[in-house]
GUKEDREN-968803 format. One record per residue (C-alpha): residue number from 1; x, y, z. Coordinates in steps of 0.2 Angstrom, whole numbers. Example, Ala and Ser with C-alpha at 12.3 -4.5 7.8 and 13.67 -1.06 7.14 Angstrom:
<sites>
   num      xx      yy      zz
     1      62     -22      39
     2      68      -5      36
</sites>
This chain:
<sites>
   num      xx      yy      zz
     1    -346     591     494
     2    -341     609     495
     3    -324     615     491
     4    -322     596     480
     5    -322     598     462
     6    -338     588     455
     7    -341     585     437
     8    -357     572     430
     9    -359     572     412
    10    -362     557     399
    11    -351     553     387
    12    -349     545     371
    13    -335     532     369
    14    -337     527     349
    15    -344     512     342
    16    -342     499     355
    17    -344     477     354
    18    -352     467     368
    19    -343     450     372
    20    -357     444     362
    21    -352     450     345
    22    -364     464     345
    23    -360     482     342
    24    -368     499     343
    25    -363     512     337
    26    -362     524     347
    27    -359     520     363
    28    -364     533     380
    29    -360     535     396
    30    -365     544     411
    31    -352     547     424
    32    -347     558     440
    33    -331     563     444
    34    -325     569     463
    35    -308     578     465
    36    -293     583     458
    37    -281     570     448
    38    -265     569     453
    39    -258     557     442
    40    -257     542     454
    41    -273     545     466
    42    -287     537     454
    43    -300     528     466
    44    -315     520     453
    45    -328     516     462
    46    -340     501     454
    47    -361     503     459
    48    -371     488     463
    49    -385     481     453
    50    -398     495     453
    51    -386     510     457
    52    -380     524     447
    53    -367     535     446
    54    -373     546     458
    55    -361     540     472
    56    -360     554     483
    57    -366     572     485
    58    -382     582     483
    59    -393     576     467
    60    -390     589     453
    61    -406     596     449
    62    -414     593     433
    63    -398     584     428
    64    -403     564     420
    65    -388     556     428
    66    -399     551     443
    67    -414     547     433
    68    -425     549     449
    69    -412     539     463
    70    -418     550     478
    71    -400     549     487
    72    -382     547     482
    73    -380     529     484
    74    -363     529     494
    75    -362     546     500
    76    -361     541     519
    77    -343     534     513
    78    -338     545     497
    79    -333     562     502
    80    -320     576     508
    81    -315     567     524
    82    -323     551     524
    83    -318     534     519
    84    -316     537     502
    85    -308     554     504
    86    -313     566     487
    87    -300     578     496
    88    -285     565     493
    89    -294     556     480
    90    -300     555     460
    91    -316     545     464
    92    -326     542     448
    93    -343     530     443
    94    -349     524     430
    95    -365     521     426
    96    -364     504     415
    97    -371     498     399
    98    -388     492     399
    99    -392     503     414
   100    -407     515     413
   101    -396     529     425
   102    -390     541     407
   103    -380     526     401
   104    -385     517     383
   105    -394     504     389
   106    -413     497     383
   107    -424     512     387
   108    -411     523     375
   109    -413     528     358
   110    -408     516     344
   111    -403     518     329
   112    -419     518     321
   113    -424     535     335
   114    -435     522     344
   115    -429     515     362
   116    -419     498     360
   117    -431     488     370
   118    -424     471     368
   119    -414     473     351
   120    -400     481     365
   121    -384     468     365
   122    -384     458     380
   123    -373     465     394
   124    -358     455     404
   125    -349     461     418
   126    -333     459     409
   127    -341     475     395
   128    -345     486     410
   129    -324     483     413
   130    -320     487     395
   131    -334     501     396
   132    -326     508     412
   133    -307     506     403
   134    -313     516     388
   135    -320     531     399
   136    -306     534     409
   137    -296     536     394
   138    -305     549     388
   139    -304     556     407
   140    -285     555     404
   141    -284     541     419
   142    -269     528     415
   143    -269     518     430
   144    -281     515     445
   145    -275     517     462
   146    -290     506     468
   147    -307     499     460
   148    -318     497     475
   149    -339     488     473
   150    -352     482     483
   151    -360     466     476
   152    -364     464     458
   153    -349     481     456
   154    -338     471     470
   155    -338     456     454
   156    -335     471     442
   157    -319     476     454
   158    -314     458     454
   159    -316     459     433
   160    -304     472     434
   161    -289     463     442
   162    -293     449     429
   163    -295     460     415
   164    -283     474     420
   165    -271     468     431
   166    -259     481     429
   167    -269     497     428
   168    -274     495     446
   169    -264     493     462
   170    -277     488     474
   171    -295     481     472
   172    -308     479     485
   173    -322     467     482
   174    -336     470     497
   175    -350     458     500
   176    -345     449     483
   177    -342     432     478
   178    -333     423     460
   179    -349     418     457
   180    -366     417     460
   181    -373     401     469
   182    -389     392     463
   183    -400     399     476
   184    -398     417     472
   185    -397     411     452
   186    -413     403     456
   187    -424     418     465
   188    -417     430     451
   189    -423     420     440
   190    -442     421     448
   191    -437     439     449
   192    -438     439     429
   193    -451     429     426
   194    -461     442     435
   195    -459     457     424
   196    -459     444     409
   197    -475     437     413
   198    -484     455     415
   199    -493     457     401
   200    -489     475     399
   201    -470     468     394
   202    -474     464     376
   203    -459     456     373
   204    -452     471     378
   205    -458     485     366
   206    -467     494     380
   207    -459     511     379
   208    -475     524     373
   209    -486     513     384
   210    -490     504     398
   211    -474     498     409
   212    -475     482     416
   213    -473     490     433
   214    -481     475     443
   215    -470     463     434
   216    -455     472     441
   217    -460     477     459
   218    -464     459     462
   219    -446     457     457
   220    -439     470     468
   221    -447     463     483
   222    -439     443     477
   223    -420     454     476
   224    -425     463     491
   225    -428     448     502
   226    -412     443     499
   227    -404     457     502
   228    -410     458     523
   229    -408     443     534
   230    -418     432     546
   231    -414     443     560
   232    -415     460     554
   233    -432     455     545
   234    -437     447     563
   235    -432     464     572
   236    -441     475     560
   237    -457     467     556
   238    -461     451     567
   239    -477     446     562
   240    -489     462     567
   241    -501     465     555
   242    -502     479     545
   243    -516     494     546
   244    -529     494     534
   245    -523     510     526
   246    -507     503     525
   247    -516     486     516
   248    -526     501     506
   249    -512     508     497
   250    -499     494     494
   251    -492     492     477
   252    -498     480     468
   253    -510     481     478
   254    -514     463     488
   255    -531     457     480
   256    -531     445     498
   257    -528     460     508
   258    -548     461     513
   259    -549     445     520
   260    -533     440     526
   261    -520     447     538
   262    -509     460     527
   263    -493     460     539
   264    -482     471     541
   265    -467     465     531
   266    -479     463     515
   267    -482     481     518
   268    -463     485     518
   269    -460     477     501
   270    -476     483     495
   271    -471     501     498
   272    -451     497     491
   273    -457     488     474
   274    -468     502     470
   275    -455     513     473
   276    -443     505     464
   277    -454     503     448
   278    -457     521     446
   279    -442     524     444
   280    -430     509     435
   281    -433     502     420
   282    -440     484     418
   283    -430     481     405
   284    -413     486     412
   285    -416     476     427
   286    -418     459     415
   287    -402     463     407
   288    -389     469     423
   289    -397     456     434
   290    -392     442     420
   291    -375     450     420
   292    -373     447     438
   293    -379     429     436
   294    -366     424     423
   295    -352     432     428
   296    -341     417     434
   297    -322     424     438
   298    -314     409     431
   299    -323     410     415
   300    -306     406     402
   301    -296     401     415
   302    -292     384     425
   303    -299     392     441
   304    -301     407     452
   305    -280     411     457
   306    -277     408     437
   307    -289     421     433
   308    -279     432     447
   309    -261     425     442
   310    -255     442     433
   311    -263     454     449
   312    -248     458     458
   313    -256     471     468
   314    -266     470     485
   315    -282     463     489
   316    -295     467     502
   317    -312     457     505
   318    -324     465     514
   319    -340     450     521
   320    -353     451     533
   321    -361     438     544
   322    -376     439     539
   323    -376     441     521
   324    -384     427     513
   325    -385     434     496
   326    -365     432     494
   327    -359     423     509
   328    -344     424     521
   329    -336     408     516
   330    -340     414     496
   331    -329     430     500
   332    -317     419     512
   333    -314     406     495
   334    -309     423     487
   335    -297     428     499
   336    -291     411     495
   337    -289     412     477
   338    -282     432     479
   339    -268     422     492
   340    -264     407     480
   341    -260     419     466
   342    -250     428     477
   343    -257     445     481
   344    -254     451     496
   345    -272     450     507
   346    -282     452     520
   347    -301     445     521
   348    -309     458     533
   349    -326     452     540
   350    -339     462     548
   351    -354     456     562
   352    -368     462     555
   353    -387     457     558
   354    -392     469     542
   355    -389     456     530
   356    -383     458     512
   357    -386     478     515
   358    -375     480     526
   359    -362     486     515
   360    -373     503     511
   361    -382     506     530
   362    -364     500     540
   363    -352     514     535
   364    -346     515     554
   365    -341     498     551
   366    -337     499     530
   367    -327     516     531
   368    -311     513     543
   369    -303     497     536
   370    -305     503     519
   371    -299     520     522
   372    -285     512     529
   373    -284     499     515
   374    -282     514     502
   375    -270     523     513
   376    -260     507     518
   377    -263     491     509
   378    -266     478     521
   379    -253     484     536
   380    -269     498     537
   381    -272     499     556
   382    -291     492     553
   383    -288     481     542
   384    -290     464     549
   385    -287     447     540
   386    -297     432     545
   387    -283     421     541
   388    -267     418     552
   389    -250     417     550
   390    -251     400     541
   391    -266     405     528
   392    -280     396     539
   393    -295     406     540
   394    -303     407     557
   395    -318     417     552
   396    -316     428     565
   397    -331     443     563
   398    -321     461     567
   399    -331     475     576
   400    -324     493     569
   401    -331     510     573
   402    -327     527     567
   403    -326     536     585
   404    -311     520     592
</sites>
């Protein structure tokens, strides 16, 4: 982003307690910063279960912040003159606890100069909030202009206007939900008991030996189906068989492969969770994908709108038809709950065949209602609410573009 002020360090925040009870003692974070602070132009941005704080920009080289991520994450909507503009802006990430991206987390170094492992305190969504809180004051940042996430970060924007109600003016959760439904609760369940079953886990204390690698791109490609729908899978495999070469070098490799068709989707999640086990650590991926699967907003509180009573700010939700991994009507409930505490609204909801990933490969469609969103709360030209004038949602799917 030239001509955009950039910092990416990792900091420590002092000695820091989980929700659990549990403490360590020193507790570090590794964050990037975009623009210049202005005093009321803060824009936190919140990155899904897997991401780092590597959100927009070229990769630093050498630098540990991206811990191997090929790509800025968001960088399609982060940026001088995009969505989220780093020319008007303060945009900051935060790598959260129990992440393997240069924040404490499992693979780091205890106190003991060994890596964690599993003696790491188990993570919530509600410590990456306090986590989050703590760094900004060290970053001299009061108050929030927005807190925008995608997914697993849209619930960690959502624990912002519960926790924080009054340090942030406007919140935008995108392809979210309060909580998880039993489906996904279920499948990420499977997920886990892949890398726990590996035998190369050993309870955890793998770190100086084998990884259990297999364990976790099995559960990669179990998060990955989720994360793509009926439709996009249809248009981008079908059901053609894959090349022999293609069967040769899958990871893990399918022992059937020889001697029954090897498709071409199998090769796809082949390929991704082999990728995605070189680089993430098995470990981090049990603890964050637990955080996601017990966060529940109304946790201490009647129900949803009493979690959000003290948010007088404004609220955008962002959905996309073919999400199944956090649904319309999920985000449409928020909406509901945002309304009913009385925060101004607007449930903005996307056709989109890509599924849950629409939110990263969409940006022609993410980018101008939340642009405008920043810029204008809901009376933002794109922003466009489902409901009508009497609060009845008609889930009617909007169709945006960057060129009109």
């Amino acid at each position: 982003m030239e001509g955009v002020p950039h910092e990416a360090d990792t900091v420590s925040v002092g000695e820091f307690t989980f929700e659990c009870g549990e403490a360590v003692p020193d507790l570090e974070l590794s964050y990037e910063a975009y623009g210049e602070f202005t005093g009321d132009n803060a824009v936190l941005v919140c990155h899904a279960l897997t991401g780092s704080a590597h959100v927009a920009g070229r990769r630093r080289r050498g630098g540990t912040d991206t811990a191997g991520q090929a790509r800025a994450w968001w960088d399609d909507i982060v940026g001088a003159g995009k969505a989220i503009d780093t020319a008007s802006y303060y945009v900051v990430c935060v790598n959260v606890p129990g992440s393997c991206y240069g924040s404490s987390g499992p693979s780091s170094e205890g106190p003991d100069g060994e890596p964690w492992g599993t003696d790491f305190p188990p993570v919530t969504v509600g410590d990456w909030t306090r986590a989050q809180r703590r760094l900004l004051d060290r970053l001299g940042v009061p108050n929030l202009h927005a807190v925008v996430g995608g997914s697993v970060g849209g619930m960690n924007a959502l624990d912002w206007a519960k926790r924080h109600p009054d340090h942030v003016d406007r919140v935008i959760p995108v392809a979210t939900a309060a909580r998880l439904d039993p489906q996904i609760v279920a499948l990420d369940g499977i997920a886990r008991r892949a890398i726990t079953a590996d035998g190369a886990w050993q309870g955890g204390d793998y770190y100086g030996g084998p990884r259990p690698e297999h364990g976790l791109a099995i559960a990669r490609q179990i998060g990955h189906v989720t994360y793509l729908s009926k439709s996009s899978m249809s248009d981008k495999f079908g059901r053609r068989s894959a090349s022999r070469d293609a069967a040769r070098d899958s990871f893990p490799v399918d022992p059937a492969a020889d001697f029954f068709p090897y498709r071409d989707v199998e090769s796809y999640l082949d390929y991704q969770g082999g990728k995605f086990a070189e680089r993430f650590d098995p470990n981090s991926y049990l603890y964050l994908s637990r955080a996601m699967d017990n966060y529940d907003l109304a946790s201490g509180h009647e129900s949803d709108a009493d979690a959000l009573a003290a948010f007088d700010g404004e609220a955008m939700l962002v959905s996309f038809t073919g999400d199944w991994h956090f649904t319309v009507s999920q985000a449409e409930e928020l909406a509901d709950a945002f309304r009913a505490a009385g925060a101004r609204t607007a449930h903005h909801v996307v056709d989109s065949d890509h599924g849950h990933d629409a939110f990263l490969v969409e940006p022609d469609r993410v980018g101008p209602p939340l642009a405008d969103f920043l810029a204008d709360g809901v009376r933002g030209k794109s922003v466009t609410d489902t409901a009508d004038e009497d609060g009845e949602s008609e889930f009617a799917p909007v169709h945006t573009s960057l060129f009109g």
